[in-house]
N, C-alpha and C positions, 0 to 999 in steps of 0.2 A: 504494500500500500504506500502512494506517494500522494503529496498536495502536486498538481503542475500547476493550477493557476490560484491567487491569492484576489479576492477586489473588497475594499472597504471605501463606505461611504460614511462618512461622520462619525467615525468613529475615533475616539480619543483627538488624537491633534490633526487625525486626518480625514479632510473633505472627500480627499476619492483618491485611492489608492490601484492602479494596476500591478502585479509581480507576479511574472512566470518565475515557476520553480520545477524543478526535474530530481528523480533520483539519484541518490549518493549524498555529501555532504556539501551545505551551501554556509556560509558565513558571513553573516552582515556585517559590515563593519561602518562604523562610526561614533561621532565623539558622545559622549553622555549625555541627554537631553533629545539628541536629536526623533525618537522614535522609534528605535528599535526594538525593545520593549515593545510598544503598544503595538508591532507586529506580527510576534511571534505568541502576546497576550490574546489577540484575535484568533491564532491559529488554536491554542489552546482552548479557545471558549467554543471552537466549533466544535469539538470533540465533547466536551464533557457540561457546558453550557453554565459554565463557572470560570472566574477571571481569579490568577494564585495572588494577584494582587490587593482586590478590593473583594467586600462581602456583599457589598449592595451593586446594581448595574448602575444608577447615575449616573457615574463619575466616566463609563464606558462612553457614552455618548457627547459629542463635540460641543464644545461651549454654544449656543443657540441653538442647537439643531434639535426637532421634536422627537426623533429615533436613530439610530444606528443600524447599518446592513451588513455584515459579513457572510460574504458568499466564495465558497471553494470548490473547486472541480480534483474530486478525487478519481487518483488510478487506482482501481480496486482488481489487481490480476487482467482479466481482457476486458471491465469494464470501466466507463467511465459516470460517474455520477456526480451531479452538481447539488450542493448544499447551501441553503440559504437562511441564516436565522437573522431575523429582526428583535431587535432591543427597544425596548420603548418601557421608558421607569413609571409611566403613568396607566399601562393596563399590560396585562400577561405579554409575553416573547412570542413571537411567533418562527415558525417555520415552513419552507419547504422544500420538497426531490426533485428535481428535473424538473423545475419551472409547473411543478403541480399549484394546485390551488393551497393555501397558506392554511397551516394545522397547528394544534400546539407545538410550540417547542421540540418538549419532550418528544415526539415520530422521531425525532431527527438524530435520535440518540443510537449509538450502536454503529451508524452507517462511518464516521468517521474517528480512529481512535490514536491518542498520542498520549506519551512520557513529558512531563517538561519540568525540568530543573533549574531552579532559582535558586538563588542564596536565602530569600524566604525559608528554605526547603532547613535550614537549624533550626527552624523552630520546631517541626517535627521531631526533633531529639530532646529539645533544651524549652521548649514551647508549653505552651496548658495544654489540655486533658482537650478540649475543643478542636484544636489542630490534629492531633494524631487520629479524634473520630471522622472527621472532616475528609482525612485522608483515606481511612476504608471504605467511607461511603462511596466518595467519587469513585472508588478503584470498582467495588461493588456494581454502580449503573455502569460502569465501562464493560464488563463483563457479562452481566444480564440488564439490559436497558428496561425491561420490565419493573425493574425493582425500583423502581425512580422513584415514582412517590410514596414509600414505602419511609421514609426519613419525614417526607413533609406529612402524612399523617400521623404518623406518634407526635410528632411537632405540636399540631394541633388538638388533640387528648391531653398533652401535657401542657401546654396552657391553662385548659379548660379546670384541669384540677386543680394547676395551683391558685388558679383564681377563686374557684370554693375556698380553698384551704386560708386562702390572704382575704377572702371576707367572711370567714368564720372566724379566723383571730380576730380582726377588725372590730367585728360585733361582741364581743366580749365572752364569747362563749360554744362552745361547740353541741348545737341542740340534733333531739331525735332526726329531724327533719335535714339535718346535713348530713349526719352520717348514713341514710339512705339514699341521700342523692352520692354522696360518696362511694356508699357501693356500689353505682352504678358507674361513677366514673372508673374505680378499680377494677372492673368489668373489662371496660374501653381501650383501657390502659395497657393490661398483659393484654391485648387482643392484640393490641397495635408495635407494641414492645419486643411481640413473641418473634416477627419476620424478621424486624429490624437487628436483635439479639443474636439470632439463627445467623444471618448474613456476613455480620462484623469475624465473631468468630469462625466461620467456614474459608475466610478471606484472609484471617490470618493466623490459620493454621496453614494456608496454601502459603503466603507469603514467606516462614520463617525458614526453611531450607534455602530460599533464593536469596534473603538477608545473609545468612549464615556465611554461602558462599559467595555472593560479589565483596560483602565486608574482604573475606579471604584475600580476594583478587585485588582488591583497591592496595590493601594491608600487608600484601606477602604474609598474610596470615599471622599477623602479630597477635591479634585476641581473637575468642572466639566471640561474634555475635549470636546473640540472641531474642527473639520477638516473643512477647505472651499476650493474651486476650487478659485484660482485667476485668470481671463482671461483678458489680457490686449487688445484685440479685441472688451470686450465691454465699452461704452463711458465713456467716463475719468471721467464724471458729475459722473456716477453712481458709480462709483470705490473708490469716496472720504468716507473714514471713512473703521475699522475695517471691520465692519461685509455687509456696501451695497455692496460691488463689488464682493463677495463671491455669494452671493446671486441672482445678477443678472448673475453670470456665471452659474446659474443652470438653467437660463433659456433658455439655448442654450441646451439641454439635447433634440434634438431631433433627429427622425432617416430620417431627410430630410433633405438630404447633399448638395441640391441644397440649403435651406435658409441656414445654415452653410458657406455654400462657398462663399454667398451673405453678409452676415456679416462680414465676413475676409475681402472682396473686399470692402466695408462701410471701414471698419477699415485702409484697403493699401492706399482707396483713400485721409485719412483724412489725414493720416499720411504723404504723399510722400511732402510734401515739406522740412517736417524734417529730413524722409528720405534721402531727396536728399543733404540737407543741409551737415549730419552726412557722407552721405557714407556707410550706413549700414541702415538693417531692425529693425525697433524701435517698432514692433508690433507683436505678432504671437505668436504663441502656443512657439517658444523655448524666448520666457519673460516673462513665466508665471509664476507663484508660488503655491505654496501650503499652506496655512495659518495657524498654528495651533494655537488655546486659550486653556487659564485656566483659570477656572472664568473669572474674567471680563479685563484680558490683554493678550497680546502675550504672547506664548510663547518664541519667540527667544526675547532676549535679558531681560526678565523679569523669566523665570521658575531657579530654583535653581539646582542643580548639580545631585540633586538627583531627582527633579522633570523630569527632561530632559532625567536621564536613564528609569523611569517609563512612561513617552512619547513614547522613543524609542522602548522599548520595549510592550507597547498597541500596536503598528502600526504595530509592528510584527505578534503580535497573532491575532488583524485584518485582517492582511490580510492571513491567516493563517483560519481564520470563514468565509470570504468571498469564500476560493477556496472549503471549506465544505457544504455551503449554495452553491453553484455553482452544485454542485454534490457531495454529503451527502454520496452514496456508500462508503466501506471501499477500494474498488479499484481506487477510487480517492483521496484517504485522504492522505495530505502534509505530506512529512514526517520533519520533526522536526530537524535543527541542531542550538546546543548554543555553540557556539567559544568564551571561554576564557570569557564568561557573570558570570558566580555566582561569582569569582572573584571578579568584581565589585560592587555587593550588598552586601547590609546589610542582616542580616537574616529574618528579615521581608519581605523585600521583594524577597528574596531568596525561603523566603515557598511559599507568592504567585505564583512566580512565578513556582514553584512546581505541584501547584495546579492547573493550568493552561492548563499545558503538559498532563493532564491526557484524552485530544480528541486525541492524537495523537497514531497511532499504532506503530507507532518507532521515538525515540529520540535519538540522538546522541549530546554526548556535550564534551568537552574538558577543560582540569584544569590542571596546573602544579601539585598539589599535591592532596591528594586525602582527603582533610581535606577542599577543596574549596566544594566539594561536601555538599548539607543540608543533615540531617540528615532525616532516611526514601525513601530515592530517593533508590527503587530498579532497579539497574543495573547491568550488565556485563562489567566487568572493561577490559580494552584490554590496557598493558606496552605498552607505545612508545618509542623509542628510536633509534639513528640514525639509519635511514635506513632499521630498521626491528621492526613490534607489533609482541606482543605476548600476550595470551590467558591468564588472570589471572583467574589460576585454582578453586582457592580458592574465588571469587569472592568479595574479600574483598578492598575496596575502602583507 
């Protein structure tokens, strides 16, 4: 799978963007400000329909302008498919295939799929409990596009209760009459909790082999990494220490959503006095974590600065092996983006990371100057510069 053609209309700093792009490795290069970011952030939002930049779309869209069009023509093996989503922060995204008529967003998911790595990407190691959920989710719709709104409904139950719970403190007292609407949101809750649960965890028990070993490769195998599910659903007893609570969230890895949702409901019931106490849900898929080690301690708050970008970047090319092993065809294979990453390494791991890139049928990566580039990285260099690339003829870096 490759992008060949790129076009944005108002989006970020740019009114209208044309850039062919072809397989292999392509390098934008330009000085800091000028956009390159905001087009490789485009390429990335066409695939998972999420910017690694911002949480809200507004800021995606060009100073005056009422919406934003990012539209790609993907090589999918012998075919060619053209994708189009519109941004508009005033009513839902839309989408559509081959110049069909305009659908949710969401149709448009699955048809085009990519990797992209940012320096954002430490917070995933060193970052809240939010980023690393944030991260299985996307990985999760990349894999089964079905699964999409499967985050934004428990989203929506768990508003719904904490808003009982923060006007039942409110009122000064927790009466018959809430604690039956209450069970009924506890109902709603492990119902909605039980996919989303199943998901995270099935995602990253696939993930931590592929953590394991690109750490390996980035590392010459200095530590060993490791990934675990944290599930604060299962009992506190077993959650005490590193590595039990990890362990016992893998054993909710099943695809019977009624014991899942019986387990959530275990978990709501044990929890509701604290619950009620707090004013808030103290339990559930959104207080989970993701755990990572090296050798024998955490990584957050014990890995070193350089240990942390070699983290960040294993969980990339993970899950990057996981959408290859999902469907190995070259019409399913990620495409590849590094924002402003070689930048940040050392040359060592600069080669690794080199060496890496080589499953992928197109790379796109971005560097103010063309001396962050390793040495051997054959690419096609494309000038950036306000508001218009250009083709560097000469293809010299």
């Amino acid at each position: 799978m490759f992008l060949n053609h790129l076009s944005l209309h108002d989006f970020r700093t740019y009114q209208h963007l044309d850039l062919p792009l072809g397989p292999g490795t392509t390098v934008l290069v330009g000085p800091n400000g000028v956009g390159k970011t905001n087009i490789v952030e485009a390429i990335g939002y066409l695939a998972t329909q999420d910017s690694h930049r911002v949480s809200q779309d507004a800021p995606l869209v060009r100073f005056g302008a009422e919406r934003a069009l990012i539209a790609g023509q993907v090589n999918r093996g012998d075919r060619l498919t053209r994708i189009e989503v519109e941004i508009n922060p005033r009513r839902r995204n839309r989408a559509r295939i081959n110049r069909a008529d305009f659908a949710r967003a969401r149709e448009a998911l699955g048809v085009f799929r990519s990797i992209l790595f940012a320096p954002e990407d430490l917070e995933l190691v060193k970052g809240e409990p939010e980023v690393r959920r944030r991260f299985l989710d996307d990985l999760v719709v990349q894999l089964r596009p079905d699964q999409a709104a499967v985050r934004n409904d428990f989203e929506r139950v768990l508003r719904q209760r904490n808003a009982l719970l923060k006007s039942a403190r409110a009122s000064g007292g927790f009466t018959e009459a809430h604690e039956a609407t209450l069970d009924v949101w506890d109902m709603h809750f492990a119902q909605a909790a039980a996919p989303l649960l199943r998901n995270r965890i099935h995602v990253a028990k696939l993930l931590a082999p592929h953590v394991a070993e690109a750490y390996s490769e980035l590392t010459n195998g200095a530590k060993a990494a490791t990934l675990r599910y944290f599930a604060t659903v299962v009992d506190e007893a077993e959650q005490l220490g590193f590595a039990d609570g990890p362990v016992a969230a893998e054993t909710l890895l099943t695809p019977d959503m009624v014991h899942l949702a019986d387990v959530v409901s275990r978990a709501l019931e044990a929890a509701r006095p604290r619950d009620i106490e707090r004013g808030t849900t103290t339990v559930g898929p959104h207080r989970d974590d993701v755990m990572f080690g090296l050798g024998q301690a955490p990584a957050k708050g014990f890995a070193s600065h350089g240990e942390t970008w070699s983290l960040a970047l294993a969980l990339r090319l993970a899950a990057f092996r996981v959408l290859i092993e999902d469907d190995p065809s070259d019409a399913a294979r990620p495409v590849l983006i590094l924002d402003d990453v070689f930048a940040e390494l050392d040359e060592f791991r600069r080669q690794r990371l080199v060496a890496a890139l080589a499953d992928a049928e197109q790379v796109l990566v971005t560097a103010a100057v063309g001396s962050e580039i390793p040495e051997g990285l054959d690419a096609t260099v494309v000038r950036v510069s306000p508001g218009e690339v250009t083709l560097d003829d000469a293809g010299d870096s």
